[in-house]
N, C-alpha and C positions, 0 to 999 in steps of 0.2 A: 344842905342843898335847898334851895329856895321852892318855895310848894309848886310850881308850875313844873319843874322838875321834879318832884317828886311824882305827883300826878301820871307826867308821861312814863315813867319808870314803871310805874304800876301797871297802867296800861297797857302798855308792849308788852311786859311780861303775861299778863291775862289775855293778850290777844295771841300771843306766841303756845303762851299753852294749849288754848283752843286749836291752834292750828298741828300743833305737838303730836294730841291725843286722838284729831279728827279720823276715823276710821282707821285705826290702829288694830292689831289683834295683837300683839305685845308689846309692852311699855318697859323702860329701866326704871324698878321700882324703889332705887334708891334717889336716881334723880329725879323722879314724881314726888316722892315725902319732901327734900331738900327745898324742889321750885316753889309744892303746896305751902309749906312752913314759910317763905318769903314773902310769898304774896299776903299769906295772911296777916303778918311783920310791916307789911308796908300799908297794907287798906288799914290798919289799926292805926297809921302815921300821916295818914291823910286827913285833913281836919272834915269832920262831919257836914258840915256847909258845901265843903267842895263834893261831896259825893252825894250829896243829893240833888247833887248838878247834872251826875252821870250814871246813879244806882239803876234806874230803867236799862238805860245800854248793857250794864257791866251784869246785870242780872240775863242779859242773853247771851253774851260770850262767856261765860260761866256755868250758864243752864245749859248753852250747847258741849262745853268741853266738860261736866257736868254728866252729861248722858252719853260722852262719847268709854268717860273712863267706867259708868255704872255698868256699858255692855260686857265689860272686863272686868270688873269687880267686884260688883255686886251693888245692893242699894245699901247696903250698911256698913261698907269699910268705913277706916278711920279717915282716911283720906276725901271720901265723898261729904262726911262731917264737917272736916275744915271748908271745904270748898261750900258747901250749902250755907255755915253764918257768915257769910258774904252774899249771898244772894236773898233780897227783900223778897223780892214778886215771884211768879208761876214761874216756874220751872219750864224751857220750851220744852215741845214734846218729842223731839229728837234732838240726835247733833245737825242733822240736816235743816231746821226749822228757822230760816233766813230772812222773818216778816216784814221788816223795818227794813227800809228804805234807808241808804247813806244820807246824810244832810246835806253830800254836795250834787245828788244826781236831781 
């Protein structure tokens, strides 16, 4: 798959889990390990150049879906693990925490 693809592959799926977990009060926690394990399979397949194109953004759709699965799991699952070395910067402080402006508005 050519990295521009690759990219968006990763992206949709981080932005789908975001949207997944968004105020959820139960999760299927076999498909949460399956998706986590992917995502982290594919940002490791991403060449490091390119994600520091986008680590700011992806460190907020991450730190929102992030804080959406901590209310459900706690701050120390293994799950919250995977999903954290993926995110460089602060953590937002909810899943609701929306600050950044789209790039096309």
């Amino acid at each position: 798959m050519h990295i521009y693809g690759k990219i968006y592959d990763f992206a949709a799926s981080a932005g789908s889990l975001e949207g997944y977990v968004y105020h959820k009060e139960e999760i299927d926690m076999k498909a949460l390990s399956i998706w986590v394990d992917n995502l982290v399979t594919a940002y490791r397949n991403v060449p490091s150049e390119a994600i520091d194109e986008f680590q700011s953004l992806l460190d907020g759709t991450l730190g929102r879906a992030i804080r959406s699965i901590m209310i459900i799991l706690g701050d120390e699952h293994e799950i919250i693990g995977k999903l954290k070395s993926m995110v460089k910067g602060r953590l937002p402080e909810s899943p609701d925490d929306f600050q950044k402006k789209k790039w096309f508005q």
